[in-house]
N, CA, C and O atoms as CSV, one atom per row, in Angstrom:
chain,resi,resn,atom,element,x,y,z
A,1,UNK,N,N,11.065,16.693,0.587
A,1,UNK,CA,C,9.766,16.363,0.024
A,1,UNK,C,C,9.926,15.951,-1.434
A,1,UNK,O,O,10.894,16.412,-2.040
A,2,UNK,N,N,9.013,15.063,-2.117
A,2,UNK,CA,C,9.179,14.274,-3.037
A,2,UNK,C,C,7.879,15.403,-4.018
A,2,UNK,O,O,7.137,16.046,-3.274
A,3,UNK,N,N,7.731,15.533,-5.045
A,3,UNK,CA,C,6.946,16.007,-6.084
A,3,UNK,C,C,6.377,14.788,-6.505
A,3,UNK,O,O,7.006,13.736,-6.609
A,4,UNK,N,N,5.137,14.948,-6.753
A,4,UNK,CA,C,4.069,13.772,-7.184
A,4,UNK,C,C,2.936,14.431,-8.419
A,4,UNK,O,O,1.965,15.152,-8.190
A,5,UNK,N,N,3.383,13.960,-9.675
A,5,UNK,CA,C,2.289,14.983,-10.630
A,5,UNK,C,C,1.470,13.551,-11.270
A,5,UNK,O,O,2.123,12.592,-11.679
A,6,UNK,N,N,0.059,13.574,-11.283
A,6,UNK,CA,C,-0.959,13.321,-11.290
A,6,UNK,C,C,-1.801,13.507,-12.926
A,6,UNK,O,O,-1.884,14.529,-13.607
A,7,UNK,N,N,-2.180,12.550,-13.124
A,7,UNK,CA,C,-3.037,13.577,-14.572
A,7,UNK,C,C,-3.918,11.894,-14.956
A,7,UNK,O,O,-3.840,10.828,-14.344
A,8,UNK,N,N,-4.608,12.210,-16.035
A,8,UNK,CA,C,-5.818,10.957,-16.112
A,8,UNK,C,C,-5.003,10.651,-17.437
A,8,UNK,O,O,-4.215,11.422,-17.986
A,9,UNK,N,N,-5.420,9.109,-17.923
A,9,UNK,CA,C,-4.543,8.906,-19.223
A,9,UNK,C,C,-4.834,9.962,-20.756
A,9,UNK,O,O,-4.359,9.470,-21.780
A,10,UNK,N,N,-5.403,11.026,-20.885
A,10,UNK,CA,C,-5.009,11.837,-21.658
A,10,UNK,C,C,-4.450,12.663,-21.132
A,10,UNK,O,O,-4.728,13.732,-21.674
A,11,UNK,N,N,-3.537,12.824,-20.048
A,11,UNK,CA,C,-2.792,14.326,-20.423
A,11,UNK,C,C,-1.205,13.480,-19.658
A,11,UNK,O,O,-0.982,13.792,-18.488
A,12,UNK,N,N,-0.860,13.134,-19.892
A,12,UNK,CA,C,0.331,11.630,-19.853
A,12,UNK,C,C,1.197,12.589,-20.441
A,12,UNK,O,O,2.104,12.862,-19.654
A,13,UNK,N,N,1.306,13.437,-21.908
A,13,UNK,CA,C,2.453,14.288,-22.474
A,13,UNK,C,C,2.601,14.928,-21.275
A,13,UNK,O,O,3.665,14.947,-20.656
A,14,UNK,N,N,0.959,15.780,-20.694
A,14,UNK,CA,C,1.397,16.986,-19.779
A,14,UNK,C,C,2.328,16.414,-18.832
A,14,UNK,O,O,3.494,16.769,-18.662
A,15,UNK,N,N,1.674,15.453,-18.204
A,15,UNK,CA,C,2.379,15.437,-16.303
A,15,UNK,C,C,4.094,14.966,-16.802
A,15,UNK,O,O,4.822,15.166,-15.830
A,16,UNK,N,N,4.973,14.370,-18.109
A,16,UNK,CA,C,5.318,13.938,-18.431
A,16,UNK,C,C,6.681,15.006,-18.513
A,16,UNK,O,O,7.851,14.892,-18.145
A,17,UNK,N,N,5.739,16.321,-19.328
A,17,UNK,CA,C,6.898,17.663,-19.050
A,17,UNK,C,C,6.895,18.465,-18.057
A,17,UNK,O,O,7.760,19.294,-17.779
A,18,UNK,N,N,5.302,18.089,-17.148
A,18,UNK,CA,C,5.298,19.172,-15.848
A,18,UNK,C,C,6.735,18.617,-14.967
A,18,UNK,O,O,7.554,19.341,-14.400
A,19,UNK,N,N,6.742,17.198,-15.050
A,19,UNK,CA,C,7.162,16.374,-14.151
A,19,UNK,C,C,8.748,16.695,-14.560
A,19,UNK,O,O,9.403,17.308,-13.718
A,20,UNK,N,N,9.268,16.389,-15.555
A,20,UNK,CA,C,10.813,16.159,-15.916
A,20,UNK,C,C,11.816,15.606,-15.154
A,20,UNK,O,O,11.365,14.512,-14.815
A,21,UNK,N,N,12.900,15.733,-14.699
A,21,UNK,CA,C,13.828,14.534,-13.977
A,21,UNK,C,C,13.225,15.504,-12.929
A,21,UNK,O,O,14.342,15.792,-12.499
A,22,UNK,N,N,12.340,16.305,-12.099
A,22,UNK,CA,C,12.275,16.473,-10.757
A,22,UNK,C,C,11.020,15.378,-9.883
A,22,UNK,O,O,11.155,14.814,-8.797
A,23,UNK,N,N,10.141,15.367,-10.579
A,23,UNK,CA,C,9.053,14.330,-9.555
A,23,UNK,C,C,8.834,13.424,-10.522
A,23,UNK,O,O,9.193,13.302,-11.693
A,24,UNK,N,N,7.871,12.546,-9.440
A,24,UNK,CA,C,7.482,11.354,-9.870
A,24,UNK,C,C,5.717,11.864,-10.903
A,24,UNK,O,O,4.722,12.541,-10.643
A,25,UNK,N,N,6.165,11.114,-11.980
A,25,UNK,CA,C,5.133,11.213,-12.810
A,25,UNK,C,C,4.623,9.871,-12.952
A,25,UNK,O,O,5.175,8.866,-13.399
A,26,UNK,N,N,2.932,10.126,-12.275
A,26,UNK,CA,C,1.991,9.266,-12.503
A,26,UNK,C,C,0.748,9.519,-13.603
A,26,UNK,O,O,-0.382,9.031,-13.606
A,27,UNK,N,N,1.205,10.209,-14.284
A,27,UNK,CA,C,-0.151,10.661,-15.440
A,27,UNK,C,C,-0.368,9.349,-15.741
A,27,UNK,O,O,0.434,8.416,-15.785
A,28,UNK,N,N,-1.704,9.386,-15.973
A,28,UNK,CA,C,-2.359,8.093,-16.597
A,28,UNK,C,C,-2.520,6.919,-15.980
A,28,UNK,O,O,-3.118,6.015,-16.564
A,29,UNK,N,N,-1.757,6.655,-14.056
A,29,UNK,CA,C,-1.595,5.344,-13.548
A,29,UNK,C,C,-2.376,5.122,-12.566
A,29,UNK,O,O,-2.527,4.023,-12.033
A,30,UNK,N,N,-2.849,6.003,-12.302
A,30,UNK,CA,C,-3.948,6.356,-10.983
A,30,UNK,C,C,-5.430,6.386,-11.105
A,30,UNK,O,O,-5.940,7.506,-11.070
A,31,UNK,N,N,-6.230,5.334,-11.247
A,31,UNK,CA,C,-7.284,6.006,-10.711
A,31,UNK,C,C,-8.083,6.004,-9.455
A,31,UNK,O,O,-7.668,5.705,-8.335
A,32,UNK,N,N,-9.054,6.307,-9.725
A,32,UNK,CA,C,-9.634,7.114,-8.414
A,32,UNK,C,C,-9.368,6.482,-6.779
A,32,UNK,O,O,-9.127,7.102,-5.743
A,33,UNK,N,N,-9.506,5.134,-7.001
A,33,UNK,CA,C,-8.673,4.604,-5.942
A,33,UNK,C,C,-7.007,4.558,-5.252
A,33,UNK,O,O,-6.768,4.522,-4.045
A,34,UNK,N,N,-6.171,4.567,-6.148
A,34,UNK,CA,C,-5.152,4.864,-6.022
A,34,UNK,C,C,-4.604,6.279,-6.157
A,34,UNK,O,O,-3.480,6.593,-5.765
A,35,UNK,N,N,-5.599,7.243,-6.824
A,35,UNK,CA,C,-5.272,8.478,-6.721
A,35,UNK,C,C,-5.897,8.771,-4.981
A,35,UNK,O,O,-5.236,9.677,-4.474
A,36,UNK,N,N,-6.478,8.472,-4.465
A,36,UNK,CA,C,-6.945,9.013,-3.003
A,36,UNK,C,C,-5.878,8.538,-2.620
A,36,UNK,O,O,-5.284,9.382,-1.948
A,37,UNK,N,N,-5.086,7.197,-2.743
A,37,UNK,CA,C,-3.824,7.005,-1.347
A,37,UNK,C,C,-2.883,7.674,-1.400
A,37,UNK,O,O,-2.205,7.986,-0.421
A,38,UNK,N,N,-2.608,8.121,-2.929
A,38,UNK,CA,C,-0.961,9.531,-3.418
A,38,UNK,C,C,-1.984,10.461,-2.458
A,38,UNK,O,O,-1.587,10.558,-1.297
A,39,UNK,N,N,-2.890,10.964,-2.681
A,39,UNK,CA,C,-3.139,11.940,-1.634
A,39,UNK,C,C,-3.222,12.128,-0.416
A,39,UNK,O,O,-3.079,13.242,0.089
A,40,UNK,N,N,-3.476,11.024,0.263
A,40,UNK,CA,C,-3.825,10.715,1.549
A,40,UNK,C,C,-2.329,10.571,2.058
A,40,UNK,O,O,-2.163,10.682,3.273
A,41,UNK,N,N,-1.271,10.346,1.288
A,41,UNK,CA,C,0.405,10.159,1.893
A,41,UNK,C,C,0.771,11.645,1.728
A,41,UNK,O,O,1.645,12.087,2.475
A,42,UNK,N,N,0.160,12.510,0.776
A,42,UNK,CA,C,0.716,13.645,0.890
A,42,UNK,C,C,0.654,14.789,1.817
A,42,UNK,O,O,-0.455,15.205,2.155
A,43,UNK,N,N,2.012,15.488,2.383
A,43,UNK,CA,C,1.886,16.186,2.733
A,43,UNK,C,C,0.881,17.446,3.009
A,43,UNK,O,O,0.361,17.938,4.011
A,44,UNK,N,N,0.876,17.733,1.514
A,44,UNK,CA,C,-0.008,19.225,0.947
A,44,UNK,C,C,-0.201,18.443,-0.456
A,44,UNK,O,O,0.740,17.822,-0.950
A,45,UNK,N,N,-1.657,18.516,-1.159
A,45,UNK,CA,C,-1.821,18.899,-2.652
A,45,UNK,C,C,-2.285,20.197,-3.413
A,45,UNK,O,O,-3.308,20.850,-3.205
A,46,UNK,N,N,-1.356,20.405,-4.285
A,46,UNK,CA,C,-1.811,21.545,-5.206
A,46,UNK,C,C,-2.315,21.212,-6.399
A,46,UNK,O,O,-1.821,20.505,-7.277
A,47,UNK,N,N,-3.701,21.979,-6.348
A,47,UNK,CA,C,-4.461,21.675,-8.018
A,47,UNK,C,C,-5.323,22.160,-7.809
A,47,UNK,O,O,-5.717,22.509,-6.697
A,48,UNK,N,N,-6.027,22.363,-9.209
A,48,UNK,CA,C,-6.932,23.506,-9.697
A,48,UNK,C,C,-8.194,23.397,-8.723
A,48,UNK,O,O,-8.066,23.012,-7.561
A,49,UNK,N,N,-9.362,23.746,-9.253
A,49,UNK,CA,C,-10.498,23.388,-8.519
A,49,UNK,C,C,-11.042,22.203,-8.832
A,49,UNK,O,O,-11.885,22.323,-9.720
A,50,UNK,N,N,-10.919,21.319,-8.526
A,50,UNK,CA,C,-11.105,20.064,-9.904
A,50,UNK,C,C,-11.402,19.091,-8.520
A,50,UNK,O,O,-11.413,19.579,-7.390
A,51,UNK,N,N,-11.634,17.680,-8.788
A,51,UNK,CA,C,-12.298,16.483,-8.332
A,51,UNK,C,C,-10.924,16.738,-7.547
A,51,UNK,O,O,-11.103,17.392,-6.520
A,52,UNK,N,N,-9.646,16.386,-7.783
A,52,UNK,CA,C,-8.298,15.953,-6.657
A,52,UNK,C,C,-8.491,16.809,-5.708
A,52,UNK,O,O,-8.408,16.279,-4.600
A,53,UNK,N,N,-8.812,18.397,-5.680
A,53,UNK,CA,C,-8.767,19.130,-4.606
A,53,UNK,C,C,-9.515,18.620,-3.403
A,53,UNK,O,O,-9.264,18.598,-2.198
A,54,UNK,N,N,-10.490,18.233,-4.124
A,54,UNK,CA,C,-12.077,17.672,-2.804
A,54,UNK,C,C,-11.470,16.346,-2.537
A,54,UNK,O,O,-11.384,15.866,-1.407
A,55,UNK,N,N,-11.045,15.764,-3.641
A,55,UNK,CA,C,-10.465,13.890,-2.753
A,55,UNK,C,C,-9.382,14.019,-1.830
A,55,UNK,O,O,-9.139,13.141,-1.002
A,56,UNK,N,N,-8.599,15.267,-1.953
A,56,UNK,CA,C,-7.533,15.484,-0.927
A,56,UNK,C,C,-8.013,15.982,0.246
A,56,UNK,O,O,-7.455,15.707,1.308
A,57,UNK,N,N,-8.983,16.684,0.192
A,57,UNK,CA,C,-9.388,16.860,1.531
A,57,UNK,C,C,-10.686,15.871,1.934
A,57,UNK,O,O,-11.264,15.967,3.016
A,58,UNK,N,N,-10.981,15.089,1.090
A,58,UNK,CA,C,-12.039,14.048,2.018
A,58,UNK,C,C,-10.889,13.038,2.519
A,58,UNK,O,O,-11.272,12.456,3.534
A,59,UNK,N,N,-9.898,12.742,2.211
A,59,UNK,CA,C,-8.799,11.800,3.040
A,59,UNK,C,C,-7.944,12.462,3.969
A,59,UNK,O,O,-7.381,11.710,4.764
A,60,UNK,N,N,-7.642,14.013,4.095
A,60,UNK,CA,C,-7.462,14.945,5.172
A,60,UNK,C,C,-6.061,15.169,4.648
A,60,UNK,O,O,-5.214,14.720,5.420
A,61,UNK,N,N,-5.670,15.622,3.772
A,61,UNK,CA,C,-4.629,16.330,3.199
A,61,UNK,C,C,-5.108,17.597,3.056
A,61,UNK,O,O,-6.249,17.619,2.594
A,62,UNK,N,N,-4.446,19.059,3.384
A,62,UNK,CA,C,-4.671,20.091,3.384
A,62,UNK,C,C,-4.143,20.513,1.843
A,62,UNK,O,O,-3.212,19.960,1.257
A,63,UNK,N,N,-4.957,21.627,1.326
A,63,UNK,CA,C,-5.107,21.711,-0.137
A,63,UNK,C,C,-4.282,23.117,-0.513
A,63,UNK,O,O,-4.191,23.852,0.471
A,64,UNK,N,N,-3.756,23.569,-1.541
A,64,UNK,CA,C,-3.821,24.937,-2.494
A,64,UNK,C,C,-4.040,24.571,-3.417
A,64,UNK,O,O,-3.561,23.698,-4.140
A,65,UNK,N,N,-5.256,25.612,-3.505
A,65,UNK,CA,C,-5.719,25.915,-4.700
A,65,UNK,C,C,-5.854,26.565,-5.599
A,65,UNK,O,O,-6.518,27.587,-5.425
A,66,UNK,N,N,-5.303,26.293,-6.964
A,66,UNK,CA,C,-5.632,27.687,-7.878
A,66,UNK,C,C,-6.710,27.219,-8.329
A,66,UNK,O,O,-6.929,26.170,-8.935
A,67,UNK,N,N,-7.772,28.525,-7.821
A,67,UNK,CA,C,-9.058,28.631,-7.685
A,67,UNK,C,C,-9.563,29.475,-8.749
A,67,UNK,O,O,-9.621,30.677,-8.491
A,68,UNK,N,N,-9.998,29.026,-10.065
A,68,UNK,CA,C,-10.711,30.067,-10.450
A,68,UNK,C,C,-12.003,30.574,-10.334
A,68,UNK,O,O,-12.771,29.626,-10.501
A,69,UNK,N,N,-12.599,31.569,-10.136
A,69,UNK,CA,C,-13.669,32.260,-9.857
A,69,UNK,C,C,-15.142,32.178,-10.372
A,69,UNK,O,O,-16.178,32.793,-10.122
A,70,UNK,N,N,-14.688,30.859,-11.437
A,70,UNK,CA,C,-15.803,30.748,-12.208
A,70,UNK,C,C,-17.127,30.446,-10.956
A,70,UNK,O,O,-18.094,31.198,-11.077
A,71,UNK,N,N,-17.181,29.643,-10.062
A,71,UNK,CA,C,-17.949,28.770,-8.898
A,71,UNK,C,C,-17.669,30.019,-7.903
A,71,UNK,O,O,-16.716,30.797,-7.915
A,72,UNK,N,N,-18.651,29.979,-7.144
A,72,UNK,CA,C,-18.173,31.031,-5.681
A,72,UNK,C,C,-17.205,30.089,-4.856
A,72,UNK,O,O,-17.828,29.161,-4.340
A,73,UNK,N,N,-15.629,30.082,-4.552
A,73,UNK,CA,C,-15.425,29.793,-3.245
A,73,UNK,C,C,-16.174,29.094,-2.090
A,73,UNK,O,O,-16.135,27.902,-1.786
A,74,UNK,N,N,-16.904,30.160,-1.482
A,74,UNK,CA,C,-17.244,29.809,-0.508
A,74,UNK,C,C,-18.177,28.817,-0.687
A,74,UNK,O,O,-18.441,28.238,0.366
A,75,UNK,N,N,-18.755,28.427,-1.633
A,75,UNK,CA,C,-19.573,27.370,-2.028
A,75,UNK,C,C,-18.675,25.507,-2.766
A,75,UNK,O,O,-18.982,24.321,-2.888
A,76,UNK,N,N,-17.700,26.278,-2.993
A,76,UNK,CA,C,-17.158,24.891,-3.854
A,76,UNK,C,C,-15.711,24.696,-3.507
A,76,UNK,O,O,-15.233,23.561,-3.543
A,77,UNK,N,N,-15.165,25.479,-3.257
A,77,UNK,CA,C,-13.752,25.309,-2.211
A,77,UNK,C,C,-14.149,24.077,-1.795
A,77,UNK,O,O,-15.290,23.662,-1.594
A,78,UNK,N,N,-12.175,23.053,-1.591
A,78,UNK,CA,C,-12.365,22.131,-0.614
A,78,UNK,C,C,-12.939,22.557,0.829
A,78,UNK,O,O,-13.240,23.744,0.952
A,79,UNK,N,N,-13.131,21.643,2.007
A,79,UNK,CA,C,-13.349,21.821,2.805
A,79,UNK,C,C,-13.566,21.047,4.101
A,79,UNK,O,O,-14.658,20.479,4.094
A,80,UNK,N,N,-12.751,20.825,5.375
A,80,UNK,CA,C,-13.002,20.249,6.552
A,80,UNK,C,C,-11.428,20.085,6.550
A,80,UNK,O,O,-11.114,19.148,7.284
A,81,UNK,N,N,-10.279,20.733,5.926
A,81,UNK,CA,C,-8.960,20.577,5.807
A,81,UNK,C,C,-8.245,21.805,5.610
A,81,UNK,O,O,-8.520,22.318,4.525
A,82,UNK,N,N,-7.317,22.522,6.389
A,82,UNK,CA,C,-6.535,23.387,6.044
A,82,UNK,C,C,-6.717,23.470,4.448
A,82,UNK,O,O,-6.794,22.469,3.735
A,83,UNK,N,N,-6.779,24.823,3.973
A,83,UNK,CA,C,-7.083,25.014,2.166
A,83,UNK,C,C,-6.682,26.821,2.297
A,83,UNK,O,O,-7.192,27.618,3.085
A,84,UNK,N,N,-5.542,27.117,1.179
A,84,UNK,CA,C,-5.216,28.292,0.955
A,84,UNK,C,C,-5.717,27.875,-0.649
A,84,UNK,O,O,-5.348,27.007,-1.440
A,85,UNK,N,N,-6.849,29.063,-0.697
A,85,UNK,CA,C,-6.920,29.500,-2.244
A,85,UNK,C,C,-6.125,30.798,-2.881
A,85,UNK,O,O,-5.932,31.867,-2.302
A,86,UNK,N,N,-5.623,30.366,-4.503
A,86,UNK,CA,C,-4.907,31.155,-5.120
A,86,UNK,C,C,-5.581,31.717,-6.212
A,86,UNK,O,O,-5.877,30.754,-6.919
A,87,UNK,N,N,-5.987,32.742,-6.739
A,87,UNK,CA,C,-6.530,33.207,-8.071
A,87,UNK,C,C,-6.935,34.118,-6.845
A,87,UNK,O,O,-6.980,34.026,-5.618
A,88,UNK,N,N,-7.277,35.296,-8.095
A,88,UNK,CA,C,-8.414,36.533,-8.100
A,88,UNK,C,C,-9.692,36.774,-7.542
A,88,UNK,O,O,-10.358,37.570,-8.204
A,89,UNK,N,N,-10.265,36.304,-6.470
A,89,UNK,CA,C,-11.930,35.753,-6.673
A,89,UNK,C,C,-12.309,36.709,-6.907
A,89,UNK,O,O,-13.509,36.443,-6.977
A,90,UNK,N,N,-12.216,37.886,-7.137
A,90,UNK,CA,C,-13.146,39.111,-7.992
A,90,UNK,C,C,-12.980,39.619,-9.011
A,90,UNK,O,O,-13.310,40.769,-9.300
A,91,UNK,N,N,-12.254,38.555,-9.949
A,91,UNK,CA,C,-11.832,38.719,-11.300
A,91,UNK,C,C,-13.095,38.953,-12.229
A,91,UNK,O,O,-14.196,38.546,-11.859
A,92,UNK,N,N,-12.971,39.451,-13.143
A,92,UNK,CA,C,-14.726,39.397,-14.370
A,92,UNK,C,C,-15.208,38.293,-14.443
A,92,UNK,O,O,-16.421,38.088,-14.482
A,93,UNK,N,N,-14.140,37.227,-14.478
A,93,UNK,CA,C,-15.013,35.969,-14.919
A,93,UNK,C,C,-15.542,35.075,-13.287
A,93,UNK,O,O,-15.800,33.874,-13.199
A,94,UNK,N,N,-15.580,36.123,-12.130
A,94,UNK,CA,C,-16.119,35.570,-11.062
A,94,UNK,C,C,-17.912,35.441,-11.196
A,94,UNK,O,O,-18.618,36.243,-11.807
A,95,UNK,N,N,-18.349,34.327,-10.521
A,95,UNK,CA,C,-19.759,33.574,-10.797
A,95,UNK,C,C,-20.174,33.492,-11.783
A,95,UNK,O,O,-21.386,33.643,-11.938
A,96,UNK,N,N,-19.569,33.296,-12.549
A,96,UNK,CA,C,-20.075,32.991,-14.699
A,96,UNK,C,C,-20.258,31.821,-14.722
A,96,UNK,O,O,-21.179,31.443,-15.447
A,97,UNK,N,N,-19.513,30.832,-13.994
A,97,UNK,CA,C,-19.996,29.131,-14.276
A,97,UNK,C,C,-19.608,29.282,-15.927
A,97,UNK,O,O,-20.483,29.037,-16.758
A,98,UNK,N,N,-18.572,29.599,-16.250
A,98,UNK,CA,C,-18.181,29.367,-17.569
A,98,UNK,C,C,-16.981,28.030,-17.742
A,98,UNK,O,O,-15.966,28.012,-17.045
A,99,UNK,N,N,-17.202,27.255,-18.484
A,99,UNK,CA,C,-16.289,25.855,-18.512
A,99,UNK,C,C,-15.247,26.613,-19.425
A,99,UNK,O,O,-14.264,26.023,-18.977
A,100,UNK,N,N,-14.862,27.231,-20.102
A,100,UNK,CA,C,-13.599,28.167,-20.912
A,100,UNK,C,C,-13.817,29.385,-20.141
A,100,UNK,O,O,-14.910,29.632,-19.632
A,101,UNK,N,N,-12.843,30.122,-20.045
A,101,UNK,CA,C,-12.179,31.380,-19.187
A,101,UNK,C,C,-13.372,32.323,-20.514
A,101,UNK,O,O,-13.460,31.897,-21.666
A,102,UNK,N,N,-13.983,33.301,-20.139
A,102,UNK,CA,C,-14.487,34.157,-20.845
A,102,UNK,C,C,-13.370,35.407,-21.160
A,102,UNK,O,O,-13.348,36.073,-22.195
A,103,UNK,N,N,-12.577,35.533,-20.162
A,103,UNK,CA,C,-11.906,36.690,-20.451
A,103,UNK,C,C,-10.697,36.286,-20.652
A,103,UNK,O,O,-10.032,35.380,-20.149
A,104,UNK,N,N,-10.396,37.405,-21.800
A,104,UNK,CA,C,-8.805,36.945,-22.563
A,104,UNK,C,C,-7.762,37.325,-21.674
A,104,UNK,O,O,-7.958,38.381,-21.074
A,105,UNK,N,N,-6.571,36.647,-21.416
A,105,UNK,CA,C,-5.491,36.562,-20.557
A,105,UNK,C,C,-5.542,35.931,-19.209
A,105,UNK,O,O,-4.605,35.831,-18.417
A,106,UNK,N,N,-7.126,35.398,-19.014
A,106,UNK,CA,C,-6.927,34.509,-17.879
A,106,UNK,C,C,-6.576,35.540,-16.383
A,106,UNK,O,O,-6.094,34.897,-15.450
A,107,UNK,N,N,-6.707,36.458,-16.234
A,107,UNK,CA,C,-6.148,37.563,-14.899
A,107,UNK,C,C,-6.470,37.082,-13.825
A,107,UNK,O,O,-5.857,37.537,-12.859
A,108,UNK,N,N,-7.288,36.246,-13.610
A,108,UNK,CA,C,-7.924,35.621,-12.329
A,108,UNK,C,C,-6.652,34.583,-11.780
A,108,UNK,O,O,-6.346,34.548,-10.588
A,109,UNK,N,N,-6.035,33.836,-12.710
A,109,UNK,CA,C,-5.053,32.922,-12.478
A,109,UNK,C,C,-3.396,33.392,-12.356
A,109,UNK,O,O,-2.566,33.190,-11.469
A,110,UNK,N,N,-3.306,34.232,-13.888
A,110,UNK,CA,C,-2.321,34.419,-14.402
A,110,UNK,C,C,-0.945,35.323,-13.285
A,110,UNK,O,O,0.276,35.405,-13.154
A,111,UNK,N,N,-2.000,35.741,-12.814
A,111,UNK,CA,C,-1.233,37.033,-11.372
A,111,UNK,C,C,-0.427,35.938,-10.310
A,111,UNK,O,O,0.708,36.111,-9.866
A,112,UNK,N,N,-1.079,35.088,-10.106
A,112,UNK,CA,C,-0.377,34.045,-9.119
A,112,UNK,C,C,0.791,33.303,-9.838
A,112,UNK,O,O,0.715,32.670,-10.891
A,113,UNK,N,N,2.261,33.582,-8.784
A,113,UNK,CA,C,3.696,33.109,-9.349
A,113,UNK,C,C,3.802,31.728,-8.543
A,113,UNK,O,O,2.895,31.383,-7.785
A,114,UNK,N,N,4.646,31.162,-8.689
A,114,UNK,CA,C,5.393,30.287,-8.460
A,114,UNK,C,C,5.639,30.287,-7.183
A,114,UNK,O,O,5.331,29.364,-6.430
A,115,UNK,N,N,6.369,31.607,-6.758
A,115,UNK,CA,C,6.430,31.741,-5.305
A,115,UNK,C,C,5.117,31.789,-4.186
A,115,UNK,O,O,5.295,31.810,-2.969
A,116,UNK,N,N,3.940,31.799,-4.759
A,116,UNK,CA,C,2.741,32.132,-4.348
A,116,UNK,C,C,3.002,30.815,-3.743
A,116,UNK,O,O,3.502,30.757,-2.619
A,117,UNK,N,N,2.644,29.559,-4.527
A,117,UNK,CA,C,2.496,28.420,-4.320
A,117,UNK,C,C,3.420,27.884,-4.008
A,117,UNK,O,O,3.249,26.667,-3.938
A,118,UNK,N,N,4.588,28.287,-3.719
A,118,UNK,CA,C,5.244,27.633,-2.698
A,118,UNK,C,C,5.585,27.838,-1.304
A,118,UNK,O,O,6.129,27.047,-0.533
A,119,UNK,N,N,5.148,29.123,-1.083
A,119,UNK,CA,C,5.218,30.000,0.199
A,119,UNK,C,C,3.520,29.451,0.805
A,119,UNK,O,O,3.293,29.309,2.007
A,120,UNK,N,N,2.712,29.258,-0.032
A,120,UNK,CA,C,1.254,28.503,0.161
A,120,UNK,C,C,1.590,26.916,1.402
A,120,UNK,O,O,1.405,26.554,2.564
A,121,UNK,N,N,2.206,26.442,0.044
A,121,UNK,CA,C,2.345,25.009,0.496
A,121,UNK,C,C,3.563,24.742,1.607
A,121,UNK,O,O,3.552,23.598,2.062
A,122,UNK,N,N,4.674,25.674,2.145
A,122,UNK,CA,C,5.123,25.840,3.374
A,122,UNK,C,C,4.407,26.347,4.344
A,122,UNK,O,O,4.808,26.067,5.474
A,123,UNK,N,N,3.165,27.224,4.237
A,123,UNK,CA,C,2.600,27.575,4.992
A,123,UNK,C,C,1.694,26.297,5.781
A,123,UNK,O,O,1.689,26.028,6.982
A,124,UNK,N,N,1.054,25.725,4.826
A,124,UNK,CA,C,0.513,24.951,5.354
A,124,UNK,C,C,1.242,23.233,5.771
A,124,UNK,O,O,0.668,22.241,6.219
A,125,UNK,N,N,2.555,23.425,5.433
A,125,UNK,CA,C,3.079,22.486,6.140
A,125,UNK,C,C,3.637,22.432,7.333
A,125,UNK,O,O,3.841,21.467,8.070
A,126,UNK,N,N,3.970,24.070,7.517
A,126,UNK,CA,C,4.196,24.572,9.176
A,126,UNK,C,C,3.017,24.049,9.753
A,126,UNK,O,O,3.187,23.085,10.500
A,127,UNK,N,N,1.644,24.531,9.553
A,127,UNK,CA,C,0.849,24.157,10.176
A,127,UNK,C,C,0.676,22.920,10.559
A,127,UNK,O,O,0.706,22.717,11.773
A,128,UNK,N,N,0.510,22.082,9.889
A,128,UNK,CA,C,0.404,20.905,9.685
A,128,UNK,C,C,1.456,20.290,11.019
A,128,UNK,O,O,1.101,19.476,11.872
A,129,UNK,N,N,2.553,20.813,10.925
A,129,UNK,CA,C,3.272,20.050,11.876
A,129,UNK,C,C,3.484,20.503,12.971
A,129,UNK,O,O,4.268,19.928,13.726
A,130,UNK,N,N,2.740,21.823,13.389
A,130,UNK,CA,C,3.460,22.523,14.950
A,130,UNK,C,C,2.050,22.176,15.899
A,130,UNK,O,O,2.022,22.470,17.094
């Protein structure tokens, strides 16, 4: 599997060091049209709760998500596509609708490793293919 990191033309530094000699970095080259076909070829996408999560599953790519708690889940989660959410949903800052994290250290997110999300995104690629 190929790594594909994504970002709008201000965060071009980010996807730039997320990316490093392992994936392909498209910060800044995609929009909304060409960001649905990187998704629609992908396997699995991982990303926050944000616009890509929902465009990956309106083209039927199954999602993980690090989900923060700000929105209920069950209300704003992707949906009609295999979707493992990652974060806390009963963290303090669950249903605050706060656009900045209210609580210091982020705990809703911060608990979820690396291995979370990759044992996530094998999970749902088993699925995907059996």
């Amino acid at each position: 599997h190929r790594v594909v990191v994504t970002g709008g033309p201000a965060e071009t530094a980010l996807t730039r060091q997320v990316s490093g000699d392992a994936a392909v970095d498209l910060g800044g080259r995609t929009g909304p049209r060409a960001l649905a076909g990187v998704l629609r070829m992908a396997d699995v996408v991982i990303s926050a709760n944000t616009g890509p999560a929902h465009l990956a599953a309106a083209v039927g790519t199954p999602v993980v998500s690090l989900f923060a708690p700000v929105v209920p889940a069950e209300r704003w989660a992707p949906y009609g596509v295999p979707v493992i959410l990652l974060g806390d949903q009963s963290a303090p800052c669950a249903d605050t609708r706060a656009l900045t994290c209210p609580v210091p250290g982020h705990p809703c997110l911060d608990e979820v490793t690396g291995q979370d999300v990759v044992r996530a995104v094998h999970k749902l690629i088993q699925e995907r293919h059996s």
